[in-house]
C-alpha positions as CSV (number, residue, x, y, z in Angstrom):
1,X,73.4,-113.4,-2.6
2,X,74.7,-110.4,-0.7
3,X,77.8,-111.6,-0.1
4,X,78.3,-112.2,-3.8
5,X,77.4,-109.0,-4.7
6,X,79.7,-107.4,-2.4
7,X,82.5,-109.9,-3.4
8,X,81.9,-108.3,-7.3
9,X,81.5,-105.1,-6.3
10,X,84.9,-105.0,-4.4
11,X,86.7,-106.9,-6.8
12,X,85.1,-104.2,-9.5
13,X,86.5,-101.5,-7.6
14,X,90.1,-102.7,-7.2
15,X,90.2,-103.3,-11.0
16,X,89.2,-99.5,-11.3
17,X,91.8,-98.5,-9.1
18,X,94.8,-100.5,-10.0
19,X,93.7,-99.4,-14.1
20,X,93.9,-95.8,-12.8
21,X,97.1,-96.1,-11.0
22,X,98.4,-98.1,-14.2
23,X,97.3,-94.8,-16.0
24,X,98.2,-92.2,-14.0
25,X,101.1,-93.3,-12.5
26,X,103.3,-94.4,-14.9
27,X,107.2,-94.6,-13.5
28,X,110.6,-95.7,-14.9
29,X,113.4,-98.2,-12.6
30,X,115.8,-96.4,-11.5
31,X,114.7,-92.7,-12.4
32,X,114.1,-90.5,-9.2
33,X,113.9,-87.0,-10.6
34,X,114.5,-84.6,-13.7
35,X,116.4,-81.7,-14.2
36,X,116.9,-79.0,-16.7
37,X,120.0,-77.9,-18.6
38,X,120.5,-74.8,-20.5
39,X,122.7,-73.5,-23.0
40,X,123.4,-70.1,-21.5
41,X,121.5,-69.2,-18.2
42,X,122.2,-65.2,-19.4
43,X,121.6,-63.8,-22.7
44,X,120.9,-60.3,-24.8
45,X,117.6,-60.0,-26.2
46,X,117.0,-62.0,-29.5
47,X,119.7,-64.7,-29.0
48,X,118.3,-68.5,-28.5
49,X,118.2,-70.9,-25.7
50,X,117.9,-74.2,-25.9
51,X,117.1,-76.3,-23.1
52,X,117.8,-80.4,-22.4
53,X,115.6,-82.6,-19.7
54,X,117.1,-85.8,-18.1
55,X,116.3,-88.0,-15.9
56,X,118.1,-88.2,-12.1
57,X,119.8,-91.6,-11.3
58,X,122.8,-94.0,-11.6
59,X,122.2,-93.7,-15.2
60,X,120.9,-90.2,-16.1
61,X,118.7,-90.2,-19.7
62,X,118.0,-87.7,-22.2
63,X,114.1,-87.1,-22.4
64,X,114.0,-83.9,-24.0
65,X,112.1,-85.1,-26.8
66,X,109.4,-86.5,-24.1
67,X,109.2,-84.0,-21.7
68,X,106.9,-80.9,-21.2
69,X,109.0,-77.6,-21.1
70,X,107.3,-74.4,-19.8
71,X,108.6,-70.9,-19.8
72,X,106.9,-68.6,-17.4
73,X,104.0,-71.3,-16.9
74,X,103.5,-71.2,-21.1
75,X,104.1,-74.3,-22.8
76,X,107.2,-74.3,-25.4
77,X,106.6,-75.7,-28.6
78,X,109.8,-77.6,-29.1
79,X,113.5,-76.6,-26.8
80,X,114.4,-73.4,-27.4
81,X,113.0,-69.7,-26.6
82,X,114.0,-66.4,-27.5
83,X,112.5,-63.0,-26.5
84,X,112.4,-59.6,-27.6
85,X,112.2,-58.5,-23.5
86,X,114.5,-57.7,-20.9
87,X,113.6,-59.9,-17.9
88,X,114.0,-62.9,-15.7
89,X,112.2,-66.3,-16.9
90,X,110.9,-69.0,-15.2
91,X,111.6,-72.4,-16.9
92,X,110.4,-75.8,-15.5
93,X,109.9,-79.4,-17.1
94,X,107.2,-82.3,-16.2
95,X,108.1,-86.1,-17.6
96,X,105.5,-88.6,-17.0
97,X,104.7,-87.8,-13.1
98,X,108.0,-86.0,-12.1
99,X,108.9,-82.2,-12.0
100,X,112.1,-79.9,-12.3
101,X,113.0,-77.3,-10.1
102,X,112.7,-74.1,-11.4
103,X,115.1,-72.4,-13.4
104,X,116.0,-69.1,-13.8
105,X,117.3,-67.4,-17.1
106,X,118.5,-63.7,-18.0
107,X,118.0,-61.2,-21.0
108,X,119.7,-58.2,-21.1
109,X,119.1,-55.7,-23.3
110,X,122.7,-55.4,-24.7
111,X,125.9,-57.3,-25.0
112,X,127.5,-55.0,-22.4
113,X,127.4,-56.9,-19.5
114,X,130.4,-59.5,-17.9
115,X,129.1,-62.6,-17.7
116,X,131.0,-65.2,-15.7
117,X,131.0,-69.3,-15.9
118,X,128.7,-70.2,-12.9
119,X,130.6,-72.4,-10.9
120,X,128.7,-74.6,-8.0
121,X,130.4,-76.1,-4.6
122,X,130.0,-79.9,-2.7
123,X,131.4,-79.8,0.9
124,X,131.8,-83.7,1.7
125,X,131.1,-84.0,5.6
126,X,133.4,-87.8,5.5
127,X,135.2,-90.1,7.2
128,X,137.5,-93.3,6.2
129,X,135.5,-94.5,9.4
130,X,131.6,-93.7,8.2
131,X,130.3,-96.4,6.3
132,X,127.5,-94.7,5.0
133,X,129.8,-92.1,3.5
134,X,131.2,-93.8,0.2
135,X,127.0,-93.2,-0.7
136,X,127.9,-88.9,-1.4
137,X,131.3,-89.8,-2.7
138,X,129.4,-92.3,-5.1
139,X,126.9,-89.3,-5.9
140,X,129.2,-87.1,-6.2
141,X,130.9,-89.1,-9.4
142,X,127.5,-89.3,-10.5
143,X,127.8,-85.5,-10.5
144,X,131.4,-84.9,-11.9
145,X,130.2,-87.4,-14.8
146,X,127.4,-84.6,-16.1
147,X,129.0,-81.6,-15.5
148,X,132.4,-79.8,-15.5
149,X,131.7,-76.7,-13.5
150,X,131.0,-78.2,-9.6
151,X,134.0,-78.7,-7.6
152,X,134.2,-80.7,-4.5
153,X,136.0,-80.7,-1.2
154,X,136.0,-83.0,1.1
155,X,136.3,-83.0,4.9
156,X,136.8,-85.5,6.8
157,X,136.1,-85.2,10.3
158,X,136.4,-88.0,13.2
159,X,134.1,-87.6,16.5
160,X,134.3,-88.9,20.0
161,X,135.5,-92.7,19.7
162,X,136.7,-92.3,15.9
163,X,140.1,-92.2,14.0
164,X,140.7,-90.7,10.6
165,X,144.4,-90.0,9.1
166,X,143.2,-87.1,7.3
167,X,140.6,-85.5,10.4
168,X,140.7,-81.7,9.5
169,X,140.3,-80.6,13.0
170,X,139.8,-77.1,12.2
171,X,136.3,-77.5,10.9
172,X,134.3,-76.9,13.7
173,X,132.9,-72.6,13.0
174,X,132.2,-74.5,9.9
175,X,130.0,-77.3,11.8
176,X,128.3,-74.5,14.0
177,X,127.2,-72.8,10.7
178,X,125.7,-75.9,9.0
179,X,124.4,-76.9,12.2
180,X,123.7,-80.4,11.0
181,X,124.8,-83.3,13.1
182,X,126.0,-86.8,11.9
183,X,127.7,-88.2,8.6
184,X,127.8,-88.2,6.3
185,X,126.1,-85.2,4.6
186,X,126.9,-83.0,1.7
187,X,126.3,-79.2,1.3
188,X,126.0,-77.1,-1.7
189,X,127.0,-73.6,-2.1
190,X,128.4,-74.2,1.6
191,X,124.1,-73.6,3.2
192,X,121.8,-75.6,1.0
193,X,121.8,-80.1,2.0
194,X,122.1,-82.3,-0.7
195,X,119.1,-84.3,-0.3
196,X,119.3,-87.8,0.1
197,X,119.9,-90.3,-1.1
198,X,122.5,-88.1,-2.8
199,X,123.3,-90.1,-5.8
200,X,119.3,-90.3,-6.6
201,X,119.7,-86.4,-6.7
202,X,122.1,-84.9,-9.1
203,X,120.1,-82.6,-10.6
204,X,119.6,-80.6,-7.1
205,X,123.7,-80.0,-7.7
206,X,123.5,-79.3,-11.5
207,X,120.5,-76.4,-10.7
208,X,123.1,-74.6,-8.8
209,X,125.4,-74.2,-12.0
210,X,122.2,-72.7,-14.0
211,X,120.0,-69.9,-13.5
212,X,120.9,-65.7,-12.7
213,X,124.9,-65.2,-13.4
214,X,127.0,-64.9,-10.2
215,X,128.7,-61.4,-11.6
216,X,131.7,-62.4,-10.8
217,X,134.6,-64.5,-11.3
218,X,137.9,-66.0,-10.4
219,X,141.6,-66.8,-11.6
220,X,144.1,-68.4,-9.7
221,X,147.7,-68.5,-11.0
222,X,150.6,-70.6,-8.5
223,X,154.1,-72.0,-8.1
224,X,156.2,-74.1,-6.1
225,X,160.0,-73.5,-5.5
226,X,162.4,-74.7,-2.7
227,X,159.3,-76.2,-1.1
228,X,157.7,-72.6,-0.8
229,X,154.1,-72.0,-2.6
230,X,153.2,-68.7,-4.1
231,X,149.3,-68.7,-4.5
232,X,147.2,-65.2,-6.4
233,X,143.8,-65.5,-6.1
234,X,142.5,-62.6,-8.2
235,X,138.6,-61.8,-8.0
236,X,136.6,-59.7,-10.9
237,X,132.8,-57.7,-10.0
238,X,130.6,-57.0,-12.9
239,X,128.5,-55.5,-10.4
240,X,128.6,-53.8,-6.8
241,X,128.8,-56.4,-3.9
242,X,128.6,-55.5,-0.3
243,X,129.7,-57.4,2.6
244,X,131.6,-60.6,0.7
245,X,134.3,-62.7,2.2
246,X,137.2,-64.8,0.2
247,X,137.5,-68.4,1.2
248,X,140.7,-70.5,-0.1
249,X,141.0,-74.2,0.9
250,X,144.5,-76.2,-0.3
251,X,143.6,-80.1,-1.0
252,X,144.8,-83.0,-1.9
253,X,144.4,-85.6,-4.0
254,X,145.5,-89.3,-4.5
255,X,145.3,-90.5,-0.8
256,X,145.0,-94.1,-0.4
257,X,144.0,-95.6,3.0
258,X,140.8,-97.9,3.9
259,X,137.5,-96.7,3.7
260,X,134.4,-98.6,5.8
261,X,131.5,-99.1,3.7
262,X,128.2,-100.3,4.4
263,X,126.4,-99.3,1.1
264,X,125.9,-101.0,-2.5
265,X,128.2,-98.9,-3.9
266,X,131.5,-100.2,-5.0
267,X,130.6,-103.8,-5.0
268,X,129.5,-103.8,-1.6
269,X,133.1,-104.3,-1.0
270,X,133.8,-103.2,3.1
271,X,136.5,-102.4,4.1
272,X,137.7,-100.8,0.8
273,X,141.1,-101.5,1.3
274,X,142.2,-99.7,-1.4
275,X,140.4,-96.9,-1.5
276,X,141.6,-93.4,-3.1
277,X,140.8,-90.4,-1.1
278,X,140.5,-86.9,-3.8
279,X,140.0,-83.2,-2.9
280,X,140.7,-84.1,0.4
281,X,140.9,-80.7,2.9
282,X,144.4,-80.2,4.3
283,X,144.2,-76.9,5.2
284,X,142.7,-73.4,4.8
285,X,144.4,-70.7,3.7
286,X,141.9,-67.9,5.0
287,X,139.1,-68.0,7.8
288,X,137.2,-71.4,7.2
289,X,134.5,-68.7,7.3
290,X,136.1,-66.4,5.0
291,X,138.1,-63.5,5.2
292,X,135.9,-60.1,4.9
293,X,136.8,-58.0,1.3
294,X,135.9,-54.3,1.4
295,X,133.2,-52.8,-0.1
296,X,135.3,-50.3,-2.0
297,X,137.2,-53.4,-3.5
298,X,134.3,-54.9,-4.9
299,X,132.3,-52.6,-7.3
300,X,131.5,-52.8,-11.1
301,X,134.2,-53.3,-12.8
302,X,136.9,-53.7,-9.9
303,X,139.2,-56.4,-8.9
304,X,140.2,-57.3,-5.8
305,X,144.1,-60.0,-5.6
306,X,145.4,-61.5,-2.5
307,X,148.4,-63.5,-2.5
308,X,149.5,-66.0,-0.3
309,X,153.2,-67.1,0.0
310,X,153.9,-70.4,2.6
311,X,155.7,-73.5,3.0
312,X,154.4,-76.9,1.8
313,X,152.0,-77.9,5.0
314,X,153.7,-80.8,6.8
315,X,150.4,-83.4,6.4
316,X,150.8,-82.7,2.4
317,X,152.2,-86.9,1.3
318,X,152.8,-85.5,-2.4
319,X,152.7,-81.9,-3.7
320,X,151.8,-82.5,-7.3
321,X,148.6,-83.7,-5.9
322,X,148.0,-80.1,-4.6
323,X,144.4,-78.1,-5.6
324,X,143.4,-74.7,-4.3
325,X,139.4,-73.8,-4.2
326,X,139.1,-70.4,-4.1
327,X,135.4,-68.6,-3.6
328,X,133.7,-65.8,-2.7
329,X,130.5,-66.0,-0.1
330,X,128.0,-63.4,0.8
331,X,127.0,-62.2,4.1
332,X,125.1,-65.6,4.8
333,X,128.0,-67.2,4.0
334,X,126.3,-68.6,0.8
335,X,129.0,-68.8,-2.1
336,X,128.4,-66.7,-4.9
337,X,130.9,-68.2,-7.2
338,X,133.9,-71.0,-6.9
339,X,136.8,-71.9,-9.2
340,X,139.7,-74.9,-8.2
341,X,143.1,-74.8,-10.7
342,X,146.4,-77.6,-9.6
343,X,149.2,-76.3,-8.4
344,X,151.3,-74.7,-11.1
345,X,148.3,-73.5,-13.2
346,X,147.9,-70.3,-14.2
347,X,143.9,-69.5,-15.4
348,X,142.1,-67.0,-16.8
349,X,138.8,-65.7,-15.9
350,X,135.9,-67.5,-17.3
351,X,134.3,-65.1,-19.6
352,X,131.3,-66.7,-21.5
């Protein structure tokens, strides 16, 4: 009779607990995260935001319409906000069990202010030799496909006992600063790990292009002739910055050669024979770390232009494949704002 009892009572239980996780732990395949997009991260007083919540993932989904959307902790009754105050906002989302990072958004109290296109960086730590690297470049696709305004580099490196045709040996203050061993690994805004898996986390990528305006931005304008490049990288400050440094990197694009791969990605394919190799790092045009910008050059208002005028580096295989990513770091080395433009471009700052 005991035993019978206790046989019930068990059995009652797991019912109990399988019906609560059923209840309170409701998931959807292949959705590891959500993330928030805005329509303007800075604002004057009495204009409207709207915000957008989707899902992290191979495929990411629209669940605005699902989703919870708090500003400053209050719940918001439907996806936009205005406010009659100057100030900085807190804005996060909850869908079913998950929750966004939070982010930030600006009101000013007057159209005065320069506001710049927020621009975010992926450094690609890679190797045609690292199986486990076609997973980043997979993410960052993922990436590029929901959103125009990250730009990526990627560095291939090639330790003790390795061989890669496009090894950018002079990565290594870069290395010390990350201070992160193995491959692969991707870094955004130069200091902060994509977590991984990184195609599972896109929305960690896409928060660096929202939230407080960088307060500054960047225009490149370039030119080949007689195999010589002329390169102006010309830097704007809507507000006083101490202690900043330009970075430019040249890359290049449309590199075939075969890439190992030990992941799902690509149709499990390994080797990928014919694999295409963009934003690849050829060289650096400043200090890998930056090169330091003086105080006096960089207060409201000011801009700051360096040009550079070389020869086409001998490793280039084709200069119409030729990008520049310029940006600008602060004392950590964190980058404040990044902008790429082709060879023969000529931009104009991003002025929202």
């Amino acid at each position: 009779m005991i035993s019978k009892f206790l046989g019930f009572t068990f059995l009652f239980c797991t019912a109990i607990v399988l019906s609560s996780c059923t209840e309170e732990y409701e998931t959807i395949e292949g959705v590891s995260g959500i993330f928030i997009k805005t329509s303007a991260s800075s604002l004057v007083m009495g204009e409207e935001v709207t915000f957008e919540v989707n899902t992290e993932g191979s495929e990411s989904l629209d669940v605005t319409g699902e989703a919870e959307i708090r500003v400053n902790g209050e719940i918001l009754v439907g996806n936009s906000f205005s406010t009659a105050e100057v100030g900085v906002y807190e804005v996060t989302a909850s869908y079913l069990n998950l929750e966004s990072s939070i982010l930030n958004i600006e009101f000013y109290d007057d159209g005065s202010q320069v506001i710049f296109k927020k621009r975010a960086l992926i450094e690609d730590y890679t190797g045609t030799w690292c199986g486990w690297c076609p997973r980043v470049s997979f993410g960052m696709e993922l990436v590029a496909n929901q959103s125009d305004a990250v730009e990526f580099v990627a560095i291939h490196r090639a330790p003790a006992g390795t061989q890669d045709p496009f090894n950018y040996l002079e990565a290594g203050p870069l290395e010390l600063l990350i201070n992160t061993p193995g491959y692969p690994k991707g870094f955004i805004n130069r200091l902060t790990q994509w977590d991984f898996p990184e195609p599972d986390n896109t929305g960690q990528v896409l928060d660096f292009t929202q939230g407080i305006n960088p307060r500054l931005g960047i225009k490149m304008s370039s030119g080949l002739q007689n195999n010589t490049i002329d390169l102006k990288v010309k830097v704007q400050f809507a507000k006083d910055f101490e202690n900043t440094r330009l970075v430019v990197y040249l890359l290049e694009n449309a590199l075939v050669y075969p890439q190992v791969n030990y992941t799902s990605f690509y149709g499990s394919v390994n080797p990928i024979s014919d694999y295409v190799h963009n934003y690849t790092l050829r060289t650096t045009l400043t200090d890998i770390l930056g090169d330091e910008i003086a105080s006096s050059e960089t207060q409201t208002g000011n801009s700051f232009e360096r040009d550079f005028n070389f020869q086409v580096p001998d490793v280039i295989e084709d200069a119409t494949q030729i990008d520049f990513v310029a940006f600008i770091v602060d004392e950590e080395g964190s980058v404040i704002n990044v902008r790429k433009a082709s060879l023969g471009v000529n931009q104009e700052f991003e002025i929202e």
